[in-house]
C-alpha angles and dihedrals in degrees: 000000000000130000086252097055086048099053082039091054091039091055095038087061090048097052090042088052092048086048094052089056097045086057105046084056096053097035084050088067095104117205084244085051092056092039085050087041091049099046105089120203082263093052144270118351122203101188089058103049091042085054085045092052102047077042093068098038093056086043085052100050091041090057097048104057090040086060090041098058101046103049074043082062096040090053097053099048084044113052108013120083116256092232086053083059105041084058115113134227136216104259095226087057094042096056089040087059091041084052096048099042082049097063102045084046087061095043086046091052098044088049100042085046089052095050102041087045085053103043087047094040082060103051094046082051089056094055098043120088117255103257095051085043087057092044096048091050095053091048088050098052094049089066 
């Protein structure tokens, strides 16, 4: 193992462990923490909740691909072998696999968002009172 895969490993770590934080503090947003956030001194405020819920979907899929791609690069410098990776690839078939790992990568990313928005729209939903449910929902299908 070279000098290069040990400082790689080292700040992978580091950058998986910064990305497990990052996503206890934004898992541990519960559906009754966004409806308290979102009620003002005045009352219940729909913008708000409906700026809090798309929040925590981007933080959990944030969290998720950051996790994602360093235990990826952990993986790699881990378990495959250094001369497979000092192998080298035509360039013509390396940027047709970046371009086709791109776009999964950005399907993946717009269906994991709308179901995470929708499963956590829902149980906000469920904790609000049925008026403000009512209301949120209207302002929601407007846009």
């Amino acid at each position: 193992m070279t000098i290069s895969t040990i400082v790689n490993i080292e700040f992978a770590i580091l950058g998986f462990t910064a990305g497990v934080f990052f996503a206890i503090g934004t898992a541990s947003m519960r559906a009754v923490d966004i409806k308290n956030s979102s009620t003002t001194f005045w009352g219940y405020n729909a913008f708000v909740t409906i700026k809090m819920i798309r929040q925590k979907a981007d933080y959990i899929l944030g969290s998720l691909f950051l996790c994602t791609a360093f235990l990826s690069q952990v993986f790699c410098y881990l378990l495959i072998p250094e001369s497979y990776l000092s192998s080298h690839v035509p360039l013509k078939s390396g940027l047709l696999l970046l371009g086709q790992t791109l776009v999964l990568i950005v399907i993946l990313s717009f269906l994991l968002y709308k179901i995470l928005n929708e499963s956590i729209k829902n149980k906000v939903i469920k904790q609000l009172k049925p008026d403000a449910a009512e209301h949120l929902l209207k302002i929601l299908s407007q846009k």
